[in-house]
N, C-alpha and C positions, 0 to 999 in steps of 0.2 A: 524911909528909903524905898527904891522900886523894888517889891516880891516876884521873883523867879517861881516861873512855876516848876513843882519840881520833876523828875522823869517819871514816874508811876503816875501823877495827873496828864501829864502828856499823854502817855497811852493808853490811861482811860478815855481820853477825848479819842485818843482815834479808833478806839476799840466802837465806841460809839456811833463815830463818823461811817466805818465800816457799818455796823450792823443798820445803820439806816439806808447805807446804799444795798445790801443785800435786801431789803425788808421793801426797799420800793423794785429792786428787782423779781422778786416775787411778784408785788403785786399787778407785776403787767401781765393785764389777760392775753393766754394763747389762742390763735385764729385758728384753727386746725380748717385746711383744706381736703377735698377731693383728688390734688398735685402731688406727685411722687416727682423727685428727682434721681435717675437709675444710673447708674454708671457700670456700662457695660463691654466686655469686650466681643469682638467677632460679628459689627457691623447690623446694617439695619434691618437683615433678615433674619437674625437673632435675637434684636430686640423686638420685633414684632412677636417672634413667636411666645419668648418667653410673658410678653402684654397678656396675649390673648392665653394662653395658660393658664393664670394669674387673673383674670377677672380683670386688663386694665385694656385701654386703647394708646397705643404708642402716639401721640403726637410731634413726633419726631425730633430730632436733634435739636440740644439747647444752645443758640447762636451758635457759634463757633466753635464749642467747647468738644472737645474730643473725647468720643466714645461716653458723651451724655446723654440721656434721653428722658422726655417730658413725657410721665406715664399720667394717663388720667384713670378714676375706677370708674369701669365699664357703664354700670347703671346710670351713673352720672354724665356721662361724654354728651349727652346731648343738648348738658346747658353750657351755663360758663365755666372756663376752666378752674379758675379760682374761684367756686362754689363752697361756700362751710357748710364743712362735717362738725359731728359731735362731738369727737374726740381722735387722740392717736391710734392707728390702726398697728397691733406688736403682731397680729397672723400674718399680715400681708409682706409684713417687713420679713418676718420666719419663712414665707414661704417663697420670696423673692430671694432673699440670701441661700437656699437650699442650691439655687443652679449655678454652678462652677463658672460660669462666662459673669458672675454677676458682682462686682468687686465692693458695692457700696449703696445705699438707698437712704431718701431722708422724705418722709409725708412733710408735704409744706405749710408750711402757714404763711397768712395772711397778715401782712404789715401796712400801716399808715404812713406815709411817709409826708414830708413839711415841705414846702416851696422856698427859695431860699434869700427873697425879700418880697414885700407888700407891692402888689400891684398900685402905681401912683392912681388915686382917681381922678382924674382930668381930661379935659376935650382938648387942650391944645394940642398941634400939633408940633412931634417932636422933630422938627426941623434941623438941618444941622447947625445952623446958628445959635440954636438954644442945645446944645449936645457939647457939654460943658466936659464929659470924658475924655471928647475926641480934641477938643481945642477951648480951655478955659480962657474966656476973657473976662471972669467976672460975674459971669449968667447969675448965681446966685447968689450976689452980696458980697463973697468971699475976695477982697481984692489982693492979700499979703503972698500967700502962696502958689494960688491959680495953678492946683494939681490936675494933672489931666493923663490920660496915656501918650502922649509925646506920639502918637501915632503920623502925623503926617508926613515928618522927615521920611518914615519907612515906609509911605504912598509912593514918593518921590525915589526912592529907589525898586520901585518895581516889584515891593512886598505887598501884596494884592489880594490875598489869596486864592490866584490865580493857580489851576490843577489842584485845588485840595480841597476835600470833601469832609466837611463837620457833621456828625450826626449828634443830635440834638434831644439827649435823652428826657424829653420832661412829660407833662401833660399833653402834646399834639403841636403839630405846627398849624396852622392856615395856611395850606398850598396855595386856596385861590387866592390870598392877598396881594395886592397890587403891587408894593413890595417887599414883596417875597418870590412870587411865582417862577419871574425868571431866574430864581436860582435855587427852585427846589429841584431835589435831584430824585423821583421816582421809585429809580430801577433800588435806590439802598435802605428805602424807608419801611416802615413795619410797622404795624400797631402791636406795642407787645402786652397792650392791658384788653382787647379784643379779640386778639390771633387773626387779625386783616391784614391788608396790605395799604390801608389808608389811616397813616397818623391825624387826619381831621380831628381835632377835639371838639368836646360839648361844646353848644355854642357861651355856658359859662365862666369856663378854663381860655387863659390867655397867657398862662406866664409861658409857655414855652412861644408861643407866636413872638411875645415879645423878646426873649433871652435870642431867637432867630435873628430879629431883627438886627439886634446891637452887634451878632454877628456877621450878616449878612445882605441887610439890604443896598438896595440894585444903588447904584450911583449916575445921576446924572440924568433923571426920569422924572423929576420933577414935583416927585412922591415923597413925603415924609425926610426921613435923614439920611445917613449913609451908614453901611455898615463898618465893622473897625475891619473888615475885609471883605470888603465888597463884589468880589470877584468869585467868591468860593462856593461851591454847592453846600446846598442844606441836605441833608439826607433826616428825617422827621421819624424818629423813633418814641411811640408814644407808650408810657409806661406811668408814671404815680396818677392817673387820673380816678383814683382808688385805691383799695386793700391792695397788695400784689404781695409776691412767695418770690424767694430766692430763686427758685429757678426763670422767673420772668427776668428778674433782674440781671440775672449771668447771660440771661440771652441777648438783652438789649444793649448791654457793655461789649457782649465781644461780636453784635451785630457784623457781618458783612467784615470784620475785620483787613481781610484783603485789599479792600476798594474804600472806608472810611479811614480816614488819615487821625480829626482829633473826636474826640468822646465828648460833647458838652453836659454838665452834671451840675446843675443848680437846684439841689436839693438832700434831701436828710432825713434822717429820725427826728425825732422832736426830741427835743432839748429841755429835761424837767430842772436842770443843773443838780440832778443828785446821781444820773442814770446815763452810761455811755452803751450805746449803741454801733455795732460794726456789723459786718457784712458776714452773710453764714455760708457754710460750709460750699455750696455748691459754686 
């Protein structure tokens, strides 16, 4: 007959299952930064002073986040902000929590984060005819189903995304792209893995040019394919093109939030299937 297993081997398997997720939790090495994430009240001439009391340079407010601030340690300000350190610093944290205006602090570390599909390698160009999302006829083989985003009926009704501005959190856009240009939007864009105002990535980084594209390219230019709204500003916030610390990422999500309408995010922790991964404290 079939053997039931019984409740005490049950929960030794999970007692197990457990301790091996604990056991690769451990084993993920911590980045320790030069980045403080401060959270303070009584505004930007209090966090400045409390910086420079404290051996830090305030780099001011984290995106949009209220009464946050991007502390860096002094000695270090003059390289990159996400610079590693050796270890976590317990004085600075003691001696940041002593000032009453100072609600909370966390030294940040340094995360890798994952693109969230394979760049296809190919020279053709993605034409709309061949843009099997936007209208499948078939493009690749698949004749039964011909799944696609039904998007064209809501072209047809004037869904465009016309007034709306997507910031496009990945690797960097290419502003000068042919299309792209005319619908990057400047004045909302950041680099938040440089601290610039120019999302330009490496010339080896593309996924976010191309996650721009499928968002936004220009329609009716004669260039490559169309966007699934074609109409809408890109705003290029450029963030995983390396290590990066919570506080880069809180900034880039709540970038400009007044003037960005959607957040595009095509990417993640890596995925070992034993280890979940979420977003920290700041």
């Amino acid at each position: 007959g079939v053997m039931f297993p019984s409740l005490c081997s049950l929960i030794c398997c999970f007692c197990a299952l457990l301790a091996h997720v604990v056991a690769s939790e451990d084993s993920v090495q911590t980045n320790w930064s030069n980045s403080w994430a401060v959270e303070i009240k009584g505004g930007q001439d209090v966090a400045d002073r409390i910086a420079a009391k404290n051996g830090f340079i305030n780099f001011g407010p984290i995106g949009s986040l209220e009464d946050k601030y991007n502390f860096v340690i002094h000695d270090s300000a003059g390289t990159f902000i996400r610079e590693m350190v050796n270890g976590p610093n317990d004085d600075l944290a003691v001696g940041l929590m002593k000032h009453p205006e100072v609600k909370s602090c966390q030294q940040q570390t340094l995360v890798q984060y994952q693109k969230r599909y394979t760049q296809p390698q190919t020279t053709t160009n993605p034409l709309l005819a061949n843009q099997w999302p936007v209208n499948n006829t078939g493009q690749t083989g698949e004749t039964v189903l011909l799944l696609d985003l039904n998007i064209e009926p809501a072209w047809i009704q004037g869904y465009t995304g016309n007034n709306i501005t997507v910031g496009v959190v990945d690797d960097g856009i290419d502003r000068r792209h042919a299309d792209l240009a005319d619908n990057y939007d400047s004045i909302n864009s950041f680099d938040y893995y440089d601290s610039d105002t120019d999302p330009n990535p490496f010339f080896f980084d593309s996924h976010g040019t191309a996650c721009a594209g499928e968002i936004g390219m220009v329609r009716g230019n004669s260039i490559c394919g169309v966007g699934v709204a074609y109409n809408s500003k890109l705003a290029g916030l450029r963030l995983i093109a390396g290590p990066i610390t919570d506080a880069q990422i809180a900034g880039s999500l709540s970038h400009n939030r007044e003037n960005i309408d959607i957040y595009s995010n095509s990417w993640g922790p890596y995925d070992s299937g034993a280890l979940v991964l979420g977003p920290g404290p700041v």
